[in-house]
C-alpha positions in Angstrom: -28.9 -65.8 -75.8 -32.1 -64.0 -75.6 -34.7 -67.1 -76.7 -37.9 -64.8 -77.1 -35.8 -62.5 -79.4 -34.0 -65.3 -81.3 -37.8 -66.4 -82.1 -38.8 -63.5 -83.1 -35.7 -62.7 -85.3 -36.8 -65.8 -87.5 -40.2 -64.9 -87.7 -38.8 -61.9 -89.5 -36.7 -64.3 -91.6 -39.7 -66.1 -92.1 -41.6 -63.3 -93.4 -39.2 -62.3 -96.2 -38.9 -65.6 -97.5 -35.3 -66.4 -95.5 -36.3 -69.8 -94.2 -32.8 -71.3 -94.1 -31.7 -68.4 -91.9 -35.3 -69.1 -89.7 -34.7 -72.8 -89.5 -30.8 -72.3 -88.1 -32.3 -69.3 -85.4 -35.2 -71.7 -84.2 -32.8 -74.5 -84.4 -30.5 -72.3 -82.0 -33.9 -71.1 -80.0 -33.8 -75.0 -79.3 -30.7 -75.2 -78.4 -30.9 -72.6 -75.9 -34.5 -73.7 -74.3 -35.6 -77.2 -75.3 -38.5 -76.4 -73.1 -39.4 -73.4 -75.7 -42.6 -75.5 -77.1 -43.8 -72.1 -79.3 -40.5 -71.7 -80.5 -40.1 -75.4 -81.4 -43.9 -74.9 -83.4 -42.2 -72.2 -85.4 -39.3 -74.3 -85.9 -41.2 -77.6 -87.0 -43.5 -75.2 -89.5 -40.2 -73.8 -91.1 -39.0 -77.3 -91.3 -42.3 -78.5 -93.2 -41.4 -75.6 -95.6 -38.2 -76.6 -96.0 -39.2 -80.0 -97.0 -37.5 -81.6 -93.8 -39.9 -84.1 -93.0 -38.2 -86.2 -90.8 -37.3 -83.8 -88.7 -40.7 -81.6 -88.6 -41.8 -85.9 -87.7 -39.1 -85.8 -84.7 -40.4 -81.9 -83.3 -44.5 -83.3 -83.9 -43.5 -86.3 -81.7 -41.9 -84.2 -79.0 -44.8 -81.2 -79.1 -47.3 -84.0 -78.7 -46.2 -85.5 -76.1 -46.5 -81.7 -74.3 -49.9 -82.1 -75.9 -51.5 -84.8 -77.6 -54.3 -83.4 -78.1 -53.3 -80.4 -80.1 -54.8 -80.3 -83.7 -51.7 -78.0 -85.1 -49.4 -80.7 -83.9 -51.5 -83.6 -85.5 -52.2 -81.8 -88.4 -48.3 -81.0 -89.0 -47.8 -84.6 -88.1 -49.9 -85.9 -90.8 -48.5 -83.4 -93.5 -45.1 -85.2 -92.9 -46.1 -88.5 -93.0 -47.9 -87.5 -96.2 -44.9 -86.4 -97.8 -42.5 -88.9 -96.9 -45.1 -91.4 -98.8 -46.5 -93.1 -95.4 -50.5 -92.3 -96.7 -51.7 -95.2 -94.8 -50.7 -94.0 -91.3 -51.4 -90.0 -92.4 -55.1 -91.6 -93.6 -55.1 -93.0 -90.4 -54.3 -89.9 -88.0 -56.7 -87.2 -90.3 -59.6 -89.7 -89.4 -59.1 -90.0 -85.8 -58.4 -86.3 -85.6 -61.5 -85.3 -87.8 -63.5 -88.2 -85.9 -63.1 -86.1 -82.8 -63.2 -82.3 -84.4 -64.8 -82.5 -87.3 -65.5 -78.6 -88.0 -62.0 -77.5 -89.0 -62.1 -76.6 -92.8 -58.5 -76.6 -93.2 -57.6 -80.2 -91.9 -60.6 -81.7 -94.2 -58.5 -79.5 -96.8 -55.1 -81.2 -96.0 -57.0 -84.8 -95.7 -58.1 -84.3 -99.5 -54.6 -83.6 -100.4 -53.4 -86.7 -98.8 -56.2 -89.0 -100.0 -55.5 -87.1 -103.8 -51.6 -88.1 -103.8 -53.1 -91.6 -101.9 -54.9 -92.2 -105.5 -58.4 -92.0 -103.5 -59.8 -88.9 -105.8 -63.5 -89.8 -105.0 -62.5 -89.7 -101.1 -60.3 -86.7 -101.8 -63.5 -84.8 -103.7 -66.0 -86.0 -100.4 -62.8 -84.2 -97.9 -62.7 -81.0 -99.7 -66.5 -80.5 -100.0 -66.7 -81.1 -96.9 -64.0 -78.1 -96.3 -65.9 -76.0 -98.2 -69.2 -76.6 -96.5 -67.4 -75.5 -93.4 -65.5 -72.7 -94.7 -67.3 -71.4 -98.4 -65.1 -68.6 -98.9 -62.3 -71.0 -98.8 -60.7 -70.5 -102.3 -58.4 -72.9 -102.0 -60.1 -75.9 -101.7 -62.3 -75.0 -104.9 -59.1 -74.5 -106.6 -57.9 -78.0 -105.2 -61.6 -79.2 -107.0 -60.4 -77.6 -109.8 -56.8 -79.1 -109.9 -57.8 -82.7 -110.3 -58.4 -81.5 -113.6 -61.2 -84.4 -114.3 -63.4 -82.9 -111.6 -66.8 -81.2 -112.7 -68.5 -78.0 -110.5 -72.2 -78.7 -110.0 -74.6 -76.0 -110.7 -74.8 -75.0 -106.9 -71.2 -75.3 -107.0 -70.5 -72.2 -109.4 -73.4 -70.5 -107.7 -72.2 -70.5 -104.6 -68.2 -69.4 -106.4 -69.7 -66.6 -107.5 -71.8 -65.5 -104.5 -68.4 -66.0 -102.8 -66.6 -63.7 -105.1 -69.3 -60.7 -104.5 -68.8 -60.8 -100.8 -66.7 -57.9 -99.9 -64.8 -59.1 -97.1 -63.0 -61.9 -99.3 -59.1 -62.3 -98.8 -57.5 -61.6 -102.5 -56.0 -65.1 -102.0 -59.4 -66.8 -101.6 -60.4 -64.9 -104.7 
């Protein structure tokens, strides 16, 4: 009955790549202490990576209204409501949250992905430059360039890639 180390347990699960076994422990966490807001982060995450998108909608509702203001929670939000096919109200929550905090290279990054699967490529091209202005050693969102497979590199573009690659404190995933 011990919440922190139920939590922690399925971070371990987590970890390994159990995420069945994580979802039930945070699920139990929960159970235990409703009022467990980190644990029910955890549990909405391992829901998203589950493909439980209802559900991770239900846990974003009930974090934000401990904090509406919290960009993981909106972010998470809007991932959902991406996958279960509402893009007009997950369009709708990336630009009031990047109205208001516009330096986060990662949420630009998940805003291209929705505007991509939305059909809006040229807005989905504008929200991933924009993540790599912010963040240039972000490998991810040239790779998401990349993986509209009609999309062209600029000069610059491949300059700045390869500057990118020489700089020695580059995570092996960015590269």
């Amino acid at each position: 009955t011990d919440v922190a180390a139920i939590r922690m347990l399925a971070e371990v699960a987590a970890r390994l790549g159990l995420t069945v076994e994580a979802e039930n422990l945070l699920a139990r966490c929960l159970e235990l202490s409703p009022s467990f807001h980190f644990a029910r982060q955890n549990y909405a995450h391992i829901l998203n990576l589950n493909n439980r998108n209802e559900k991770v909608l239900q846990q974003a509702d009930i974090l934000l209204t401990v904090d509406s203001g919290n960009l993981g929670y909106l972010n998470l939000k809007a991932v959902a409501l991406s996958k279960i096919g509402d893009y007009e109200n997950a369009i709708k929550l990336y630009e009031r949250v990047l109205a208001d905090n516009p330096g986060y290279s990662k949420i630009w990054h998940s805003f291209g992905h929705t505007l991509k699967t939305a059909g809006l490529t040229e807005r989905a091209i504008e929200a991933y430059r924009r993540s790599i202005v912010l963040e240039p050693n972000f490998g991810e969102a040239y790779w998401s360039l990349a993986n509209l497979k009609t999309f062209r590199f600029t000069d610059a573009e491949i300059a700045e890639m390869q500057k990118q690659i020489c700089v020695d404190m580059l995570s092996e995933q960015d590269r």
